[in-house]
N, C-alpha and C positions, 0 to 999 in steps of 0.2 A: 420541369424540364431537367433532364437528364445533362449527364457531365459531357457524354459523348453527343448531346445535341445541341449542347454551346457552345463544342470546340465547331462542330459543324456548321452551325449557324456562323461564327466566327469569321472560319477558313473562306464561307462562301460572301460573308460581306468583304471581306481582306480581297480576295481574288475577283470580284465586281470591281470595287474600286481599284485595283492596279490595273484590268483591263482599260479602263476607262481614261485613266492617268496616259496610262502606252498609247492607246486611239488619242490621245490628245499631243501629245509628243509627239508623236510620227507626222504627226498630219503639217507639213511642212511648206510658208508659201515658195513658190519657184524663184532661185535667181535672179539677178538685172542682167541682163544678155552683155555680152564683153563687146556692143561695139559703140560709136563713136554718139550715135543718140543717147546711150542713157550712160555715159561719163562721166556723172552728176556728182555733185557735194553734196545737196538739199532735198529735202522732199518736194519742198516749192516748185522745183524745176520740172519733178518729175508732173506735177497738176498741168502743167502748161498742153500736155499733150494727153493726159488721162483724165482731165478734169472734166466736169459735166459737158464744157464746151467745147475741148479739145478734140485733135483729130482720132483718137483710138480712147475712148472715154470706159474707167474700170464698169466691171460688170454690176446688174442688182444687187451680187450677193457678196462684192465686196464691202467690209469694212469702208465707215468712215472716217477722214483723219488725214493727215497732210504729212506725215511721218514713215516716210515709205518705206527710209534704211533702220527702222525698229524692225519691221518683219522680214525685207525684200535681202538677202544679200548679195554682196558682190561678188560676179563673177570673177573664178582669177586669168 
């Protein structure tokens, strides 16, 4: 393998990996809506109404985990 086929090799694993890095970055969950249901201090709070039994229960393909304000932030 050639000089100019390492830097190639290189430049194309460098630029796989920062796409992937960026699609992972971006990909952002939504907000907690600014009004008076989700007010909340805790994650705890938020289960009460998205929890498996709750009136609006998260999706399949959400994560599991009781830690809502690690990913969700607040609206201002």
């Amino acid at each position: 393998m050639n000089r100019t086929q390492k830097i190639l090799l290189i430049s194309l694993v460098v630029g796989v990996a920062g796409i992937a890095f960026l699609l992972r970055e971006l990909r952002q969950p939504p907000l907690l809506p600014a009004d008076a249901d989700h007010r909340l201090d805790t994650g705890e709070a938020c289960v009460s109404c998205h929890g498996p039994t709750g009136s609006d229960p998260r999706g399949p393909n959400h994560p599991l985990g009781e830690d809502c304000l690690r990913c969700h932030g607040l609206s201002p």
